[in-house]
DSSP file (Angstrom, degrees, kcal/mol; ACC not computed):
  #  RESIDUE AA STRUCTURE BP1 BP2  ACC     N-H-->O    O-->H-N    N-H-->O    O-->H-N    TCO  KAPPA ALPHA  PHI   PSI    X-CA   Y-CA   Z-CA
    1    1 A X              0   0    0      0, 0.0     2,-0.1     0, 0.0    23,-0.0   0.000 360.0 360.0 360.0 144.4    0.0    0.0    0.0
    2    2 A X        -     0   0    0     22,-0.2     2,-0.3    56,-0.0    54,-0.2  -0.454 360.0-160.8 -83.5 155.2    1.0    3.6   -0.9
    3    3 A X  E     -A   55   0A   0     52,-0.6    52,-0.8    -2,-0.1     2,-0.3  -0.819   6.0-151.5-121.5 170.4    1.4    6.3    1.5
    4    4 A X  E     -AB  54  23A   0     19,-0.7    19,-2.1    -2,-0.3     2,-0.7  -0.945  12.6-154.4-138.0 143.9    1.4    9.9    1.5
    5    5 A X  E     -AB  53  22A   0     48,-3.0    48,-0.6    -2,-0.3     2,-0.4  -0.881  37.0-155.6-109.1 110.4    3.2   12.7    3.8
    6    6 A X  E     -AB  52  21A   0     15,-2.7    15,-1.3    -2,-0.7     2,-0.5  -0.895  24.4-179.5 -89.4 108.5    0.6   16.0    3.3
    7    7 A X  E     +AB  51  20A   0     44,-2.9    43,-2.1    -2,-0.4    44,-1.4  -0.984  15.4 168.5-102.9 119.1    1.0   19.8    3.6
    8    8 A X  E     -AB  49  19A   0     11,-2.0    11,-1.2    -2,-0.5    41,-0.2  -0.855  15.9-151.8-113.6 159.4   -2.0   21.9    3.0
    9    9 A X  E     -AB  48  18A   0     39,-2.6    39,-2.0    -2,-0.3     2,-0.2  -0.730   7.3-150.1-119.5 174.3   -2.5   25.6    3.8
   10   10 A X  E     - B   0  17A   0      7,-3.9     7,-2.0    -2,-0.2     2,-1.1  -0.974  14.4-150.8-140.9 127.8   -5.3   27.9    4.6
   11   11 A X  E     + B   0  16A   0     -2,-0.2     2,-0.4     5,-0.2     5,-0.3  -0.702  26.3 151.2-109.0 127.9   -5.3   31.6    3.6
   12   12 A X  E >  S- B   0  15A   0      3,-4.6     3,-4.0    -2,-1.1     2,-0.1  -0.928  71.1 -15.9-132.2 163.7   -7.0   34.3    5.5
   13   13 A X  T 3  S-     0   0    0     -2,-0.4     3,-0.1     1,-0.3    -1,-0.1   0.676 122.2 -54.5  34.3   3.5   -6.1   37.8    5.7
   14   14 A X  T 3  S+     0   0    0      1,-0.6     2,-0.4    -2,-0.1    -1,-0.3   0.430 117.5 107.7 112.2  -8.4   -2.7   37.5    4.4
   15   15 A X  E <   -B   12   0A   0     -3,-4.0    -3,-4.6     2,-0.0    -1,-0.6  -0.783  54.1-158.9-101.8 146.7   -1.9   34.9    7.1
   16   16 A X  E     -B   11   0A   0     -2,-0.4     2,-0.3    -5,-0.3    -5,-0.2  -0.978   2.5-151.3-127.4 119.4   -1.5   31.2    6.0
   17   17 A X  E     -B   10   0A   0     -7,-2.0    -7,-3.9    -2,-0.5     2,-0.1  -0.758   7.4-133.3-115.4 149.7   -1.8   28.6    8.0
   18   18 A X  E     -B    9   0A   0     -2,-0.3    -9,-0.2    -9,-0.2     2,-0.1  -0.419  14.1-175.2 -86.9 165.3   -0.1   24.8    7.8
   19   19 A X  E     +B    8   0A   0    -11,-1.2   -11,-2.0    -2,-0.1     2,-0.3  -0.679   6.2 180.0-114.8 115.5   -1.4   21.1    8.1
   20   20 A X  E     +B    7   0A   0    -13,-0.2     2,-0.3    -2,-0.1   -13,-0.2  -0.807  23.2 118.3-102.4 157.9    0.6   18.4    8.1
   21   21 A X  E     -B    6   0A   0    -15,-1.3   -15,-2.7    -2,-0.3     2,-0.3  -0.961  43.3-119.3 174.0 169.2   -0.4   15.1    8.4
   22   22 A X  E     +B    5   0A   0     -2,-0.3     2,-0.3   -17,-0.2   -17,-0.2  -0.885  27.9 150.3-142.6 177.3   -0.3   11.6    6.2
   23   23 A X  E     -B    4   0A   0    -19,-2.1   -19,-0.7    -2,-0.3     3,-0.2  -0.979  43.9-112.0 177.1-177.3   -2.7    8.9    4.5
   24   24 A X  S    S+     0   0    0      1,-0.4     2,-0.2    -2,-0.3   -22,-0.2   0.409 107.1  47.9-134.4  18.1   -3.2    6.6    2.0
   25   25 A X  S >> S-     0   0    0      1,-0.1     4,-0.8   -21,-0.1     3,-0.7  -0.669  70.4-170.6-137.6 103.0   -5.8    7.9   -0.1
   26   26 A X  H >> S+     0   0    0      1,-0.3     3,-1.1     2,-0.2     4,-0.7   0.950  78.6  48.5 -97.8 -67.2   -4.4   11.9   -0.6
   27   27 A X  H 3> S+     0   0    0      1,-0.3     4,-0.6     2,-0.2    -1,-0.3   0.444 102.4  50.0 -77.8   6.6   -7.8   12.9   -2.2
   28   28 A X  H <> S+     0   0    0     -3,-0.7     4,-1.2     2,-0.2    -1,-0.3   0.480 110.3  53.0 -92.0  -9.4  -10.2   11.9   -0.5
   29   29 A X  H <X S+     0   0    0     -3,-1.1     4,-1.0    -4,-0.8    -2,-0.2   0.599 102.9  58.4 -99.6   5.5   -8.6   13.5    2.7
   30   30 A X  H  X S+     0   0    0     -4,-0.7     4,-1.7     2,-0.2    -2,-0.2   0.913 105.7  50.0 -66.9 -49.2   -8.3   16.7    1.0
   31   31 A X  H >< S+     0   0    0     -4,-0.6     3,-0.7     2,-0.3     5,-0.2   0.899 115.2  47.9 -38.7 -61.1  -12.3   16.3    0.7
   32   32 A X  H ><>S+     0   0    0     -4,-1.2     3,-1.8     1,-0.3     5,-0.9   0.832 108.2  46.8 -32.4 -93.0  -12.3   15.6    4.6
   33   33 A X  H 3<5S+     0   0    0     -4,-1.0     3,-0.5     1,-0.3    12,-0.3   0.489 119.3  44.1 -64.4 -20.0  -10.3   18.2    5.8
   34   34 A X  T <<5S+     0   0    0     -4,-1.7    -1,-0.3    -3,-0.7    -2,-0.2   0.126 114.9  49.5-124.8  30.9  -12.6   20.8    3.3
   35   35 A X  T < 5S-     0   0    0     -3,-1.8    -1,-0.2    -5,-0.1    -2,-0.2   0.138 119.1-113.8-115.2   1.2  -15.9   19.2    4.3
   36   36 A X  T   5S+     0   0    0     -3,-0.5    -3,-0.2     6,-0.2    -4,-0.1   0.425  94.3 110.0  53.2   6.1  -15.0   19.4    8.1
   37   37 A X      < +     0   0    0     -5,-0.9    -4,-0.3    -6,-0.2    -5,-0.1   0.283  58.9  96.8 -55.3  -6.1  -14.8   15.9    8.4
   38   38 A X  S    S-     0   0    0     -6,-0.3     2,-0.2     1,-0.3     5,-0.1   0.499  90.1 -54.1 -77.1-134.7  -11.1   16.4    8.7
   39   39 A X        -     0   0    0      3,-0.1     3,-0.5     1,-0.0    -1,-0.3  -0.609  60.1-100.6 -74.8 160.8   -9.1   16.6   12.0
   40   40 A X  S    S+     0   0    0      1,-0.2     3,-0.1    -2,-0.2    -2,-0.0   0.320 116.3  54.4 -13.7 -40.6  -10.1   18.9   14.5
   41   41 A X  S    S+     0   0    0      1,-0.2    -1,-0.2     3,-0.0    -3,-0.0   0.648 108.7  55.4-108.4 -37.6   -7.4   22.0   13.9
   42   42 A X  S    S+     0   0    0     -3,-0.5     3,-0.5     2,-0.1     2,-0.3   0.174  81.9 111.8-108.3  25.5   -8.6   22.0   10.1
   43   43 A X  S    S+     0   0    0      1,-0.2     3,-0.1    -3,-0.1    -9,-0.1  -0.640  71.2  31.0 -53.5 132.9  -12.4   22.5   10.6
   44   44 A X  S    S+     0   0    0     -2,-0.3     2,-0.2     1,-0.2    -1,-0.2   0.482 102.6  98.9 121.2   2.1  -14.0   25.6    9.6
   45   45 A X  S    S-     0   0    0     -3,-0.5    -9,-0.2   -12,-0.3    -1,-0.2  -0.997  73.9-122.9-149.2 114.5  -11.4   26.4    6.6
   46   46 A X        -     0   0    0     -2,-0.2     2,-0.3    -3,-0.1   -35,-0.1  -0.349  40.9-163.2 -40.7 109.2  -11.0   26.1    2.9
   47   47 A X        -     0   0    0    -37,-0.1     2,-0.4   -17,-0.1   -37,-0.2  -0.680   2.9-161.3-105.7 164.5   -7.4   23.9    2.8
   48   48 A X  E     -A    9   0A   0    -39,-2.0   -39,-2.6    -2,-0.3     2,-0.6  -0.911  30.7-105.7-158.9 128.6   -5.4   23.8   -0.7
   49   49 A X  E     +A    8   0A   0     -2,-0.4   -41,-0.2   -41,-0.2     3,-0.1  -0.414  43.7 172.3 -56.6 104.2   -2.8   21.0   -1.3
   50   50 A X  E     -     0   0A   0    -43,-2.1     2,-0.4    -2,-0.6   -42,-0.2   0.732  59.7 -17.5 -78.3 -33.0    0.8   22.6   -0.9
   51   51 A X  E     -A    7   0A   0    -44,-1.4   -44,-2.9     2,-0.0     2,-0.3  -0.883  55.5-177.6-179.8 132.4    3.2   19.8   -0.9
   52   52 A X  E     -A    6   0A   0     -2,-0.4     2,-0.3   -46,-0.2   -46,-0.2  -0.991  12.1-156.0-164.2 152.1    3.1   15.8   -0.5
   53   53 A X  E     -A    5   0A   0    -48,-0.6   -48,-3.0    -2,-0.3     2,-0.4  -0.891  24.2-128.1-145.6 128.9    6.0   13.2   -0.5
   54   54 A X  E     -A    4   0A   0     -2,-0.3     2,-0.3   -50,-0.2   -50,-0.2  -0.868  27.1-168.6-103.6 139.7    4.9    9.3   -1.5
   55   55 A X  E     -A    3   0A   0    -52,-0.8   -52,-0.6    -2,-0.4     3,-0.0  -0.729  35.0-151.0-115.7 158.0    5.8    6.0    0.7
   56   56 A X  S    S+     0   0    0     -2,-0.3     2,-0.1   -54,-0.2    -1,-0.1   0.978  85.7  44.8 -80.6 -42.8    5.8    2.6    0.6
   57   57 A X     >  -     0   0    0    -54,-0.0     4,-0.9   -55,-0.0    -2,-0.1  -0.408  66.6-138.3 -83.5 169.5    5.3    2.1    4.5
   58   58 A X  T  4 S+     0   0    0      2,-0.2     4,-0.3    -2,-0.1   -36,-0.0   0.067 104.9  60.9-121.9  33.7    3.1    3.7    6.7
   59   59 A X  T  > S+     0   0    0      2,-0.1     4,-3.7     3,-0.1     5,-0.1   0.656 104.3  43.2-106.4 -70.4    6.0    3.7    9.1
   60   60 A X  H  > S+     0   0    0      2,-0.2     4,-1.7     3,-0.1     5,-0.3   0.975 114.7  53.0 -43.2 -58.1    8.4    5.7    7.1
   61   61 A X  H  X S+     0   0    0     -4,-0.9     4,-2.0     1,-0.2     5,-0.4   0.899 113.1  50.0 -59.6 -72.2    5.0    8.4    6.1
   62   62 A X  H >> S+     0   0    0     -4,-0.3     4,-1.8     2,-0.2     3,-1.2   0.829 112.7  44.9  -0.6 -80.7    4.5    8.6   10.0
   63   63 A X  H 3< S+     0   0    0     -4,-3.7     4,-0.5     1,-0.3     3,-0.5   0.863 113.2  47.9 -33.7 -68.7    7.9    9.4   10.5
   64   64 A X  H 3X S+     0   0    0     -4,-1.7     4,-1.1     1,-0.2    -1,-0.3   0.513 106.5  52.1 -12.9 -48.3    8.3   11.8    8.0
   65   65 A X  H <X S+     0   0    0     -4,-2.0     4,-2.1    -3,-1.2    -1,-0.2   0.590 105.9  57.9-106.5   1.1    5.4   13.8    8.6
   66   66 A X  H  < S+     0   0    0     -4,-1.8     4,-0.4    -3,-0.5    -1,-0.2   0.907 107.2  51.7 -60.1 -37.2    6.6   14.1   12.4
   67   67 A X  H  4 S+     0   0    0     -4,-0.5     3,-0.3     2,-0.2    -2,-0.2   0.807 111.0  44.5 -69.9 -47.5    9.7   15.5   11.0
   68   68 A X  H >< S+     0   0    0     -4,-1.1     3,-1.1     2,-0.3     7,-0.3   0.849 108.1  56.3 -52.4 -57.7    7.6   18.0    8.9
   69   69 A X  T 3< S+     0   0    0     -4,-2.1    -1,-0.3     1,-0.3    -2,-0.2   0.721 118.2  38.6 -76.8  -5.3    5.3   19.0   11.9
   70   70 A X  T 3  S+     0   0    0     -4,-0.4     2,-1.2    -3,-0.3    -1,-0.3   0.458  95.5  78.7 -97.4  -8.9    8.8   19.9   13.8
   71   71 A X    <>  +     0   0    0     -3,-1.1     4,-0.7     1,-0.2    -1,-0.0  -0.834  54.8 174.8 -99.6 116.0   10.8   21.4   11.2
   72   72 A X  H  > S+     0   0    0     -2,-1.2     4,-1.1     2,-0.1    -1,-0.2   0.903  75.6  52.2 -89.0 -32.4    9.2   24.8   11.2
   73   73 A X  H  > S+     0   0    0     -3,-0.2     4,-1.2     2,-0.2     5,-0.1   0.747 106.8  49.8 -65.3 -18.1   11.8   26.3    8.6
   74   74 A X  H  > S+     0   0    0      1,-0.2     4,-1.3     2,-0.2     5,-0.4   0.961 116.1  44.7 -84.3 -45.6   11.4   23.6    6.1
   75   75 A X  H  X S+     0   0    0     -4,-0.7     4,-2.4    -7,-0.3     5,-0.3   0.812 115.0  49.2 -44.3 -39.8    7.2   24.3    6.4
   76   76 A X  H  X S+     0   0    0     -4,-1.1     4,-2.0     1,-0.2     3,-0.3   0.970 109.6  48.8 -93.6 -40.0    7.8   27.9    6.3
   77   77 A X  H  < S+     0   0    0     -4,-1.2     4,-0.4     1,-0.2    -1,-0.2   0.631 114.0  50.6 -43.2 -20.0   10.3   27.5    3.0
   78   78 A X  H  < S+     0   0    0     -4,-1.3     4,-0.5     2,-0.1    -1,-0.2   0.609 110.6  49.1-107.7 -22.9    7.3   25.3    1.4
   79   79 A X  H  X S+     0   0    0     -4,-2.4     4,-0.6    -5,-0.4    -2,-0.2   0.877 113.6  40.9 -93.6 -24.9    4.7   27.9    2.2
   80   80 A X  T >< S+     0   0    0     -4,-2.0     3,-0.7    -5,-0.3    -2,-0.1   0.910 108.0  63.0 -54.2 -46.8    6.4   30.8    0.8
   81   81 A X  T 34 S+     0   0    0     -4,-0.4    -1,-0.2    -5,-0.3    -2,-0.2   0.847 114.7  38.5 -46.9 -30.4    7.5   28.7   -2.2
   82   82 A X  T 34        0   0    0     -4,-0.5    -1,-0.2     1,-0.2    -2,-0.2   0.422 360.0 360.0-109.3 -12.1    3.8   28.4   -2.8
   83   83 A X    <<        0   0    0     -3,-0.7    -1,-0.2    -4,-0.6    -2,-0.1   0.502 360.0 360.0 -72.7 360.0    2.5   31.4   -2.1
């Protein structure tokens, strides 16, 4: 089974907010997160796919996207890139 490591953003006012977060079916948890079905943090908010990295394990996507939710410069390099 495929995996995927997920950054989406949300823009309001000129501020952009991250999500990271991973899965094995990429578009239908974009759907989620922008029906309010998603997690918690990403209710209430219009998401747009920034950046996503594919795996084979769902040990390795896990890792990965820990790494992501800790690295705040590499998130903030991938939302600027994108803006």
């Amino acid at each position: 089974m495929t995996y995927f490591v997920y950054l989406i953003a949300s823009y309001k006012k000129r501020k952009v907010i991250t999500y990271a977060g991973y899965t094995n079916h990429l578009k239908n948890r974009l759907k989620q997160h922008n029906c309010g079905k998603g997690a918690k943090f990403t209710r209430g908010r219009y998401w747009k796919l920034l950046y996503y990295e594919k795996y084979q394990t769902k040990r390795e996507a896990i890792l990965r996207e820990c790494y992501i939710k800790k690295n705040r410069s590499f998130r903030n390099m991938l939302k600027n890139k994108y803006k």
